[in-house]
mmCIF file as Biopython writes it, N, C-alpha, C and O atoms, coordinates in Angstrom:
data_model
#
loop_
_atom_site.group_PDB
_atom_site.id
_atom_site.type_symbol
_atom_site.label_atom_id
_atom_site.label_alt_id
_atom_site.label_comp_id
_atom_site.label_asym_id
_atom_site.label_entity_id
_atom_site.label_seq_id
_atom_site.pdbx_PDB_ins_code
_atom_site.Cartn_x
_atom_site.Cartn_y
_atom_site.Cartn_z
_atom_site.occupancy
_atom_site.B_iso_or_equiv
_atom_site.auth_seq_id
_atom_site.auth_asym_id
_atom_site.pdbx_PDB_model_num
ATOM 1   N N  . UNK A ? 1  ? 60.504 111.313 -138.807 1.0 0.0 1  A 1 
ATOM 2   C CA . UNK A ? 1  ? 61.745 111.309 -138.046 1.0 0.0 1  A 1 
ATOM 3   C C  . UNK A ? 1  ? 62.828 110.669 -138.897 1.0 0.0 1  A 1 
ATOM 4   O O  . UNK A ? 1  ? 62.700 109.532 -139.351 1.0 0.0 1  A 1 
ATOM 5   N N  . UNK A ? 2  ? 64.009 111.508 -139.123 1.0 0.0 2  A 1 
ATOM 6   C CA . UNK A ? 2  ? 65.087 110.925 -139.676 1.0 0.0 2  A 1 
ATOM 7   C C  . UNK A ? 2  ? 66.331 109.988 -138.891 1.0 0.0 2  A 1 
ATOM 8   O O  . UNK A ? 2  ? 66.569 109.907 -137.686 1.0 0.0 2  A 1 
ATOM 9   N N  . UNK A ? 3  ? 66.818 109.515 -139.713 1.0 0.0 3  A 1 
ATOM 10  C CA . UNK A ? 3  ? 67.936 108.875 -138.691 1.0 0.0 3  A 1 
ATOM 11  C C  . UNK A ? 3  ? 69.517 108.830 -139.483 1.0 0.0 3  A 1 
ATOM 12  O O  . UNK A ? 3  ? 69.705 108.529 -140.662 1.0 0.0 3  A 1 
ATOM 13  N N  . UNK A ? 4  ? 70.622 109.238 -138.417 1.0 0.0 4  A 1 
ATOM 14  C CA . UNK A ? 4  ? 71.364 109.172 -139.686 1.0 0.0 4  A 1 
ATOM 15  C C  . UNK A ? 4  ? 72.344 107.504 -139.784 1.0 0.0 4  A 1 
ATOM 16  O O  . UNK A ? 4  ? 72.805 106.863 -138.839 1.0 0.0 4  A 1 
ATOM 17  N N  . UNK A ? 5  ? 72.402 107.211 -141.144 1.0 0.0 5  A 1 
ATOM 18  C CA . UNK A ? 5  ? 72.636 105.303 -141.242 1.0 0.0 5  A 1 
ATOM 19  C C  . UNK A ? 5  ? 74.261 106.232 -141.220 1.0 0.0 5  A 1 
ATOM 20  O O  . UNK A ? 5  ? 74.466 107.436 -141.369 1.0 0.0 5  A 1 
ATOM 21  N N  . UNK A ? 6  ? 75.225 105.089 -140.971 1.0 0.0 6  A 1 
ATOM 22  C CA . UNK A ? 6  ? 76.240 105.039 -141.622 1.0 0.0 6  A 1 
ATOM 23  C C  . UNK A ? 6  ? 76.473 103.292 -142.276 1.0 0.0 6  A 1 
ATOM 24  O O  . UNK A ? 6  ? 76.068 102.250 -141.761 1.0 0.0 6  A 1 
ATOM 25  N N  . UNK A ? 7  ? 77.221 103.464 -143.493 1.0 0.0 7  A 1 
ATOM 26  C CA . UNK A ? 7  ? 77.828 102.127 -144.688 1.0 0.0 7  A 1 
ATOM 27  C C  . UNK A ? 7  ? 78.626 101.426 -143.709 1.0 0.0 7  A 1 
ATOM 28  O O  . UNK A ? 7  ? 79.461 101.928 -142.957 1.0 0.0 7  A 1 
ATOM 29  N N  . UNK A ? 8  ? 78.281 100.206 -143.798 1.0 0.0 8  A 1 
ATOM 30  C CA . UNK A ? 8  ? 79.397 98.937  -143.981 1.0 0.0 8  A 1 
ATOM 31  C C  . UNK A ? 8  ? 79.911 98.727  -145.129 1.0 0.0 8  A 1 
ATOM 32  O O  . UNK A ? 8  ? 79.427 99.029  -146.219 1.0 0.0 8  A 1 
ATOM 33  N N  . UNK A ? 9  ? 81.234 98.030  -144.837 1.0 0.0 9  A 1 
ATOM 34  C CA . UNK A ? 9  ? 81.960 97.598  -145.953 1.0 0.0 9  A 1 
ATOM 35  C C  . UNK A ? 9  ? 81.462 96.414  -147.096 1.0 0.0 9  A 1 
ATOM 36  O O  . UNK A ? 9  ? 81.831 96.093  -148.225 1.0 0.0 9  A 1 
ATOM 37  N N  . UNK A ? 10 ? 80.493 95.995  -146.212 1.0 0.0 10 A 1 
ATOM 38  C CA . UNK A ? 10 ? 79.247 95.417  -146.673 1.0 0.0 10 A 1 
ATOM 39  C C  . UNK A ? 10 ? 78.314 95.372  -147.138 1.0 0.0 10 A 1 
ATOM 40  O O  . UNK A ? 10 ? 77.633 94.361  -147.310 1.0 0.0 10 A 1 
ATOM 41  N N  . UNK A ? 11 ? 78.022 96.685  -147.513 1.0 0.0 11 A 1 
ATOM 42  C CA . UNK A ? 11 ? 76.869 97.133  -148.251 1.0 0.0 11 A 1 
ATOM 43  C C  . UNK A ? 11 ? 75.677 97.475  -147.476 1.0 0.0 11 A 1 
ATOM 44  O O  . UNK A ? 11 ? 74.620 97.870  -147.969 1.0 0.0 11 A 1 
ATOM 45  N N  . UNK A ? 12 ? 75.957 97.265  -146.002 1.0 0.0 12 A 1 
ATOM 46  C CA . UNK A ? 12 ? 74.708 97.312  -145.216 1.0 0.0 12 A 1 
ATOM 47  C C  . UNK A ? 12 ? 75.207 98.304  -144.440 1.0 0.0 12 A 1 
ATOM 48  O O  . UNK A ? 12 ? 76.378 98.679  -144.505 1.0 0.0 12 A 1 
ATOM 49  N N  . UNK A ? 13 ? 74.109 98.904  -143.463 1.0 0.0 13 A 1 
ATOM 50  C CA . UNK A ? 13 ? 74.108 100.032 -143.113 1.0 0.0 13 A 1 
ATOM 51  C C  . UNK A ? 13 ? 73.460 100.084 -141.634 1.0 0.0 13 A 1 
ATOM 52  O O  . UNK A ? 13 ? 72.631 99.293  -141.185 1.0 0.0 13 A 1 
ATOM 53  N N  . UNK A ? 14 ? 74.049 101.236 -140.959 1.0 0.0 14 A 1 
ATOM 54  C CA . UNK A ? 14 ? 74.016 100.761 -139.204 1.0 0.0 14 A 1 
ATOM 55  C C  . UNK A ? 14 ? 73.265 102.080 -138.542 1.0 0.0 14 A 1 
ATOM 56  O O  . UNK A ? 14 ? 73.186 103.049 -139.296 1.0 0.0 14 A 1 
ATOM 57  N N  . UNK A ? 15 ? 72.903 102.173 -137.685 1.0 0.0 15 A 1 
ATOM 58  C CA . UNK A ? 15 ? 72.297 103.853 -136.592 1.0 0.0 15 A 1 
ATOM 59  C C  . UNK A ? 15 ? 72.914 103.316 -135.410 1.0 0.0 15 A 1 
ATOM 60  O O  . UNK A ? 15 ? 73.169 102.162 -135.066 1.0 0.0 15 A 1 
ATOM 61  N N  . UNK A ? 16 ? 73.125 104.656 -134.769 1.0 0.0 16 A 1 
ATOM 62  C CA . UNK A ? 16 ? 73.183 104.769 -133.255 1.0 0.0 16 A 1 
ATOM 63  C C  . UNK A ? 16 ? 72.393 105.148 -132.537 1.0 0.0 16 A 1 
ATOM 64  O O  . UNK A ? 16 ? 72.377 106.375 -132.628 1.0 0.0 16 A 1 
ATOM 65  N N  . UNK A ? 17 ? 71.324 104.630 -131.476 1.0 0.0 17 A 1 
ATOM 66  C CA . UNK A ? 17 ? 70.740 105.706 -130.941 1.0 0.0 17 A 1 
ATOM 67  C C  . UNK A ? 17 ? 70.682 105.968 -129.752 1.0 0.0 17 A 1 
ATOM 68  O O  . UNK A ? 17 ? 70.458 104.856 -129.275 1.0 0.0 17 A 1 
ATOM 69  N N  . UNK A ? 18 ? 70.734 106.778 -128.786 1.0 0.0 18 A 1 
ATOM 70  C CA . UNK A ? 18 ? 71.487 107.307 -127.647 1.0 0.0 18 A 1 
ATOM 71  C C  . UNK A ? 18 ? 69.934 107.012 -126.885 1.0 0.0 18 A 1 
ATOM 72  O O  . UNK A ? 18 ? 68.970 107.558 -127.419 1.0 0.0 18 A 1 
ATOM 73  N N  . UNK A ? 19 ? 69.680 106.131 -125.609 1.0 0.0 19 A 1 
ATOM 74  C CA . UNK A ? 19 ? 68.711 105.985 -125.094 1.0 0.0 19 A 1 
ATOM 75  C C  . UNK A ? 19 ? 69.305 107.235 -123.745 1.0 0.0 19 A 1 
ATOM 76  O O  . UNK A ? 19 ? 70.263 106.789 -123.113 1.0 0.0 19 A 1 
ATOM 77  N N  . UNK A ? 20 ? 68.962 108.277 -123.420 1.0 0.0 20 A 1 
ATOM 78  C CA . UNK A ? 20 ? 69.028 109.643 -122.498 1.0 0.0 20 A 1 
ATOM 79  C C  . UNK A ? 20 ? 68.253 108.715 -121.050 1.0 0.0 20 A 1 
ATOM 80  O O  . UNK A ? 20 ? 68.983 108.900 -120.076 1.0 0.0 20 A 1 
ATOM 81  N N  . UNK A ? 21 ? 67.058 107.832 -120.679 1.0 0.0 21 A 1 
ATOM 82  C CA . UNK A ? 21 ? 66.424 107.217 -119.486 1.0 0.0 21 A 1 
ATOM 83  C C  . UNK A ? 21 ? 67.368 105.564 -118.912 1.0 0.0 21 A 1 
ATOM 84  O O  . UNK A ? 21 ? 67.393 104.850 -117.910 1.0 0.0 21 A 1 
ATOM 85  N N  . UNK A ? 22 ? 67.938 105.606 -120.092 1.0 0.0 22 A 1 
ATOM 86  C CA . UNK A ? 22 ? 68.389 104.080 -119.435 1.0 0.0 22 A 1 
ATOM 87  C C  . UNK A ? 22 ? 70.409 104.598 -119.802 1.0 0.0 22 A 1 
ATOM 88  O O  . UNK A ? 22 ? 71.131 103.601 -119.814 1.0 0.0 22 A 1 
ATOM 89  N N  . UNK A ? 23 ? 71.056 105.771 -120.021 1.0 0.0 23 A 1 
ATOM 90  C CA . UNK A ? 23 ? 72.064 106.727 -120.182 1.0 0.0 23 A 1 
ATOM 91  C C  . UNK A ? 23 ? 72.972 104.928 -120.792 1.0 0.0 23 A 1 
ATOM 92  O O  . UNK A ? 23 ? 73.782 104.279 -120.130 1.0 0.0 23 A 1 
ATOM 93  N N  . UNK A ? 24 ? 72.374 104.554 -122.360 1.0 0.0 24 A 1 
ATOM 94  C CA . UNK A ? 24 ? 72.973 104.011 -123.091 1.0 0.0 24 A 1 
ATOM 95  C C  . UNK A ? 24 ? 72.898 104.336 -124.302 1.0 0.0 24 A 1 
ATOM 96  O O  . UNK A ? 24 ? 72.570 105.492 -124.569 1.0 0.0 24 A 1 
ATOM 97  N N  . UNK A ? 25 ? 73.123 103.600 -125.124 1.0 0.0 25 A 1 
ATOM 98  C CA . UNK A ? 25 ? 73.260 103.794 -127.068 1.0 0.0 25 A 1 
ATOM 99  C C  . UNK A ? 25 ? 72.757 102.295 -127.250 1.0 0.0 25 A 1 
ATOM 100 O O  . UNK A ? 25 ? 72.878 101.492 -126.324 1.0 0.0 25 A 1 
ATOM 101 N N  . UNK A ? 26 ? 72.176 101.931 -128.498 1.0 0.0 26 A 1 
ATOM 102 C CA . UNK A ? 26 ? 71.552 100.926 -129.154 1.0 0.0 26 A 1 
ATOM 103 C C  . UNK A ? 26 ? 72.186 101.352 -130.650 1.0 0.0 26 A 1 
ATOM 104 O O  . UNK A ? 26 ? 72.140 102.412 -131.274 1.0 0.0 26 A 1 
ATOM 105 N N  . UNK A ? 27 ? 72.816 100.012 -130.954 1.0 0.0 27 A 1 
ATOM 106 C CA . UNK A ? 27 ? 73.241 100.085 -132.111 1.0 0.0 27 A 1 
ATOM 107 C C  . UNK A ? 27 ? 72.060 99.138  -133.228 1.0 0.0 27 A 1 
ATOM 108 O O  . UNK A ? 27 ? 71.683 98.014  -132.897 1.0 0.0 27 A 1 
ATOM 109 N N  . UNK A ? 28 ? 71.680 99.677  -134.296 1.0 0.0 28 A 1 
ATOM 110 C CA . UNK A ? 28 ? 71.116 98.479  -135.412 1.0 0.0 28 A 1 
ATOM 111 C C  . UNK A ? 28 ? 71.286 98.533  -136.549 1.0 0.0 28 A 1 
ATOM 112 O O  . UNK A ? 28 ? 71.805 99.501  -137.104 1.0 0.0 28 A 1 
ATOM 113 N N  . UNK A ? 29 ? 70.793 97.275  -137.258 1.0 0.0 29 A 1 
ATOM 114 C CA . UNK A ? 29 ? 71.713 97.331  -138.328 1.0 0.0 29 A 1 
ATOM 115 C C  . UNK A ? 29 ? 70.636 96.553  -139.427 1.0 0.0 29 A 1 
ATOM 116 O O  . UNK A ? 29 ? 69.870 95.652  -139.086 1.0 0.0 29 A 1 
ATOM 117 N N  . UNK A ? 30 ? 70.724 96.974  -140.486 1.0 0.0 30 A 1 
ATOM 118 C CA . UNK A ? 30 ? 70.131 96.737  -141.533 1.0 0.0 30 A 1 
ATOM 119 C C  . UNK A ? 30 ? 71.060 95.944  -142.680 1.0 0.0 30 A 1 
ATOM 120 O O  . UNK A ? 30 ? 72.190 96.433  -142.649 1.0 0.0 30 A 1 
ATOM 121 N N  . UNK A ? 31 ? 70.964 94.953  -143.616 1.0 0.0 31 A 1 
ATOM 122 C CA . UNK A ? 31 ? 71.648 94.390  -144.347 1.0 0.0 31 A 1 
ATOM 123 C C  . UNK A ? 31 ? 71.660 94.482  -145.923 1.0 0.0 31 A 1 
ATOM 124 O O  . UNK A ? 31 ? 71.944 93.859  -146.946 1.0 0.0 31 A 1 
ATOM 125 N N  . UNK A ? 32 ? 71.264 95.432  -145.537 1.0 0.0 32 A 1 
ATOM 126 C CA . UNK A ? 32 ? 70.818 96.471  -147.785 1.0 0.0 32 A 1 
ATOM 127 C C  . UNK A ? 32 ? 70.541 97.807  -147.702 1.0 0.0 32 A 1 
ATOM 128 O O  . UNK A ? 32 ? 69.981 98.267  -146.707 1.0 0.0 32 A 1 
ATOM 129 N N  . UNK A ? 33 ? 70.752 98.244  -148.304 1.0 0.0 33 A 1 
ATOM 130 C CA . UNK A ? 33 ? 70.136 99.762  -148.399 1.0 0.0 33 A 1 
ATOM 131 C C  . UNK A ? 33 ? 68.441 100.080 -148.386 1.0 0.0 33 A 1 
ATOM 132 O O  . UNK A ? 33 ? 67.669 100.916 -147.918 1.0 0.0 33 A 1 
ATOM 133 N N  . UNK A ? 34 ? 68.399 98.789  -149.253 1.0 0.0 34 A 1 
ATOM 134 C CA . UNK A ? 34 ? 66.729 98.477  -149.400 1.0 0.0 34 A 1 
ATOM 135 C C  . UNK A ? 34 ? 66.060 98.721  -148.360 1.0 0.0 34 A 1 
ATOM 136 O O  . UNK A ? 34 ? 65.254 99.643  -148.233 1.0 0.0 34 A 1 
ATOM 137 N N  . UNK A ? 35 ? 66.445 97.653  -147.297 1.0 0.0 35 A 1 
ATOM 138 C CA . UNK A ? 35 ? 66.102 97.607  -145.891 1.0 0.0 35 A 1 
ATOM 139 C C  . UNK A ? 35 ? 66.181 98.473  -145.047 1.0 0.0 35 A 1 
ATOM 140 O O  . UNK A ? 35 ? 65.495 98.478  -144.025 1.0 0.0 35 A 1 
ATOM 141 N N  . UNK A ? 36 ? 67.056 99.364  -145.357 1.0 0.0 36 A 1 
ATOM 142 C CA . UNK A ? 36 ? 67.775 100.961 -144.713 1.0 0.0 36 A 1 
ATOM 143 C C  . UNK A ? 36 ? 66.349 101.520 -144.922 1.0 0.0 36 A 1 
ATOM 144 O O  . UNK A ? 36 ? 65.409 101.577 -144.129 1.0 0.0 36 A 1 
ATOM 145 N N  . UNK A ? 37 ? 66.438 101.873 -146.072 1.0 0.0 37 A 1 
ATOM 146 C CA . UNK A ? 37 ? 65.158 102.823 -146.378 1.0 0.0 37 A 1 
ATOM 147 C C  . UNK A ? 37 ? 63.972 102.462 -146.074 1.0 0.0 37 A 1 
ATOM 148 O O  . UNK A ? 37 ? 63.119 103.326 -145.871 1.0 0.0 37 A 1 
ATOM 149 N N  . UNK A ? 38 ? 63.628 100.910 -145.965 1.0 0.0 38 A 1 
ATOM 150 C CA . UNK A ? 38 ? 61.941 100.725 -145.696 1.0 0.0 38 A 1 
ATOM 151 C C  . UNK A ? 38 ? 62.031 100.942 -143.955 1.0 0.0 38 A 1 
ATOM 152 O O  . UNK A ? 38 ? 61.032 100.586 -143.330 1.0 0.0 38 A 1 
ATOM 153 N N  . UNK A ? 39 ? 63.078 101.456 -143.251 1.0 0.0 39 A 1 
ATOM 154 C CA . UNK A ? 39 ? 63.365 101.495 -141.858 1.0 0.0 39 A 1 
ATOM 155 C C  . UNK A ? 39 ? 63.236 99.896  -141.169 1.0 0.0 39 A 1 
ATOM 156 O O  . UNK A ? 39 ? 62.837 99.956  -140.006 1.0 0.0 39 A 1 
ATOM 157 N N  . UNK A ? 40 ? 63.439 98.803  -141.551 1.0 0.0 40 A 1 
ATOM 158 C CA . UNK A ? 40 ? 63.945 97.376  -141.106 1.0 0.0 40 A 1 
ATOM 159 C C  . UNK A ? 40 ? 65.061 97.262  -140.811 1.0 0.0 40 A 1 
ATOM 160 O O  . UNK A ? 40 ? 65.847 96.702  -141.575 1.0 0.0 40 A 1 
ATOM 161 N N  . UNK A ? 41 ? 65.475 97.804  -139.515 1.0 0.0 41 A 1 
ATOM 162 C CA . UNK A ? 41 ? 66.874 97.625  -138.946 1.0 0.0 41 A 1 
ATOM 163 C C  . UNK A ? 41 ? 66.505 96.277  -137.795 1.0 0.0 41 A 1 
ATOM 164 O O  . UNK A ? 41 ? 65.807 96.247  -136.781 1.0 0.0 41 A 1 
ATOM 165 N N  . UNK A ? 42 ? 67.341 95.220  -138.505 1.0 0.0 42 A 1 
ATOM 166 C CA . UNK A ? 42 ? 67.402 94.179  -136.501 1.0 0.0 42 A 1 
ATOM 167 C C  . UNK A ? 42 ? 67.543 95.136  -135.303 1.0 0.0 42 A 1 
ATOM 168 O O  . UNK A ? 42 ? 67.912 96.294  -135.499 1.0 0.0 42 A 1 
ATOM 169 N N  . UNK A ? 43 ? 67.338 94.809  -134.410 1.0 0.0 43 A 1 
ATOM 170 C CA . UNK A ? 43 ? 67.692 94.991  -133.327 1.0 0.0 43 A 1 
ATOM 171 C C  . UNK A ? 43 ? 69.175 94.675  -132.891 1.0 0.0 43 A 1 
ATOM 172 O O  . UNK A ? 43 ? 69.388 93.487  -132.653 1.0 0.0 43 A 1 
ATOM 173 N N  . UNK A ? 44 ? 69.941 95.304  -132.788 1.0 0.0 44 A 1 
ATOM 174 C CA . UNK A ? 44 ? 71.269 95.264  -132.310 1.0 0.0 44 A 1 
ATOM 175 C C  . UNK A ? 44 ? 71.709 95.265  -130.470 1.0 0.0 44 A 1 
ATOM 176 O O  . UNK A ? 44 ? 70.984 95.385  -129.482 1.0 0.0 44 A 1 
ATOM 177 N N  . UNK A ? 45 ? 72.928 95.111  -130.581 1.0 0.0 45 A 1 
ATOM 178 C CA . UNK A ? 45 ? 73.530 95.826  -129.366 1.0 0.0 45 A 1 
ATOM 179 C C  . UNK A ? 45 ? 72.893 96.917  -128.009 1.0 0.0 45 A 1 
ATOM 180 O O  . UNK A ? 45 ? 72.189 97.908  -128.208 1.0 0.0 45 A 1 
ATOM 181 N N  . UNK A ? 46 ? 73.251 96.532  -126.955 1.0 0.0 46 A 1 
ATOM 182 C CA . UNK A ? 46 ? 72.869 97.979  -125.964 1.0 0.0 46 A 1 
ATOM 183 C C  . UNK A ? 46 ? 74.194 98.166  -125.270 1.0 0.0 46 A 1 
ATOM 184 O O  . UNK A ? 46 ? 74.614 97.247  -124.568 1.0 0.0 46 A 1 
ATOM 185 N N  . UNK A ? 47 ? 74.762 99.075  -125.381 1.0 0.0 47 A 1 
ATOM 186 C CA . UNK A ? 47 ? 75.914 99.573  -124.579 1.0 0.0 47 A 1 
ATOM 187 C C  . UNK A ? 47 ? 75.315 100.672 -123.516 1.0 0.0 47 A 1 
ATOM 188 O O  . UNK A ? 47 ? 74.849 101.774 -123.806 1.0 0.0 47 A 1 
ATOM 189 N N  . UNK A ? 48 ? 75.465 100.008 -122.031 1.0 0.0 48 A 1 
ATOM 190 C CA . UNK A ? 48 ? 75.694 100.971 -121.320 1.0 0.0 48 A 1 
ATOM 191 C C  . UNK A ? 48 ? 76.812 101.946 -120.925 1.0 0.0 48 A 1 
ATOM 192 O O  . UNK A ? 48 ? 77.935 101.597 -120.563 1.0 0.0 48 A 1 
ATOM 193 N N  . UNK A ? 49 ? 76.330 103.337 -121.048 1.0 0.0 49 A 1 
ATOM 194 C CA . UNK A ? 49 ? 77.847 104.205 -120.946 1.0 0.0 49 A 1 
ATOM 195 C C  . UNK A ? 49 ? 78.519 104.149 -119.894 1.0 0.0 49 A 1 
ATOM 196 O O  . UNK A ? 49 ? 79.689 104.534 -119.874 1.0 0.0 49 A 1 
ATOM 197 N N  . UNK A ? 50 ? 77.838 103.611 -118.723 1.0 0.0 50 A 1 
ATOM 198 C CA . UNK A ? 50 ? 78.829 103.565 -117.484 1.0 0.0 50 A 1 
ATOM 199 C C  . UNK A ? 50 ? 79.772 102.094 -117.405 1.0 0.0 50 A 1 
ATOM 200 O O  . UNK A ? 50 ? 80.576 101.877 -116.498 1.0 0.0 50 A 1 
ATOM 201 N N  . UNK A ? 51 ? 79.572 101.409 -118.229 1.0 0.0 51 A 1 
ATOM 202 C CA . UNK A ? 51 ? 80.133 100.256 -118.634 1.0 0.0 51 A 1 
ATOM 203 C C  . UNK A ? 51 ? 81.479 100.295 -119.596 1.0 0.0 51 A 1 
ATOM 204 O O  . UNK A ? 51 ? 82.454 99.545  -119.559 1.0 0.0 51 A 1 
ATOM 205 N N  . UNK A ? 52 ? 81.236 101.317 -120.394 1.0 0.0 52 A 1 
ATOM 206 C CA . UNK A ? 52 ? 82.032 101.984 -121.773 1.0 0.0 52 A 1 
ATOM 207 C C  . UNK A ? 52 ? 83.036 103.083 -121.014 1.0 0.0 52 A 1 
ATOM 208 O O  . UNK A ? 52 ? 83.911 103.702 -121.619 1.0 0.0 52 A 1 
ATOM 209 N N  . UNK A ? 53 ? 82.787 103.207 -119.728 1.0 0.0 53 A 1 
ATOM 210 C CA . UNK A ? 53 ? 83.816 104.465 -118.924 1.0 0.0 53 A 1 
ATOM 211 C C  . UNK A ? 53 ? 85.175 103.354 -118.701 1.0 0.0 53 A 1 
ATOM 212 O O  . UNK A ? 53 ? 85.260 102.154 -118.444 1.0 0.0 53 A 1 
ATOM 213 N N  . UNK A ? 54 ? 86.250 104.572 -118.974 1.0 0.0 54 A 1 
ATOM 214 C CA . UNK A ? 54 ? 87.674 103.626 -118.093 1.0 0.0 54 A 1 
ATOM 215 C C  . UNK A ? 54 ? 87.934 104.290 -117.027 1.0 0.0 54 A 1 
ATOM 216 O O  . UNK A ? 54 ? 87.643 105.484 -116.957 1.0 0.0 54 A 1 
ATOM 217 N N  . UNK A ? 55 ? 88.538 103.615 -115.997 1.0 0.0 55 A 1 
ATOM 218 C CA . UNK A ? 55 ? 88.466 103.933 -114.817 1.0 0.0 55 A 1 
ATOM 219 C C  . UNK A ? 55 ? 90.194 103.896 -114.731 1.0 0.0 55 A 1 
ATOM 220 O O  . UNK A ? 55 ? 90.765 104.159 -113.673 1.0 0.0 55 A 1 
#
């Protein structure tokens, strides 16, 4: 399974991934490319989308 990273200005590198059962996104983030590739992303963020709506 692939994932696609996008760059920080930092040299480190981030995913999004869209959880479809809990209708959020999880952001994580890795701090090297190194780490990118051995798939060692922290655990990041959970944004719920009904939270992210403007009303």
């Amino acid at each position: 399974m692939g994932y696609t990273c996008f760059r920080t200005s930092e040299k480190g590198s981030f995913t999004v991934t869209g959880l479809t059962w809990a209708k959020a996104i999880v952001v994580e983030y890795a701090l090297s490319e190194t780490e990118a590739k051995k798939n060692l992303f922290e655990d990041g963020d959970l944004f719920y989308l009904n939270e992210l709506d403007e009303e």
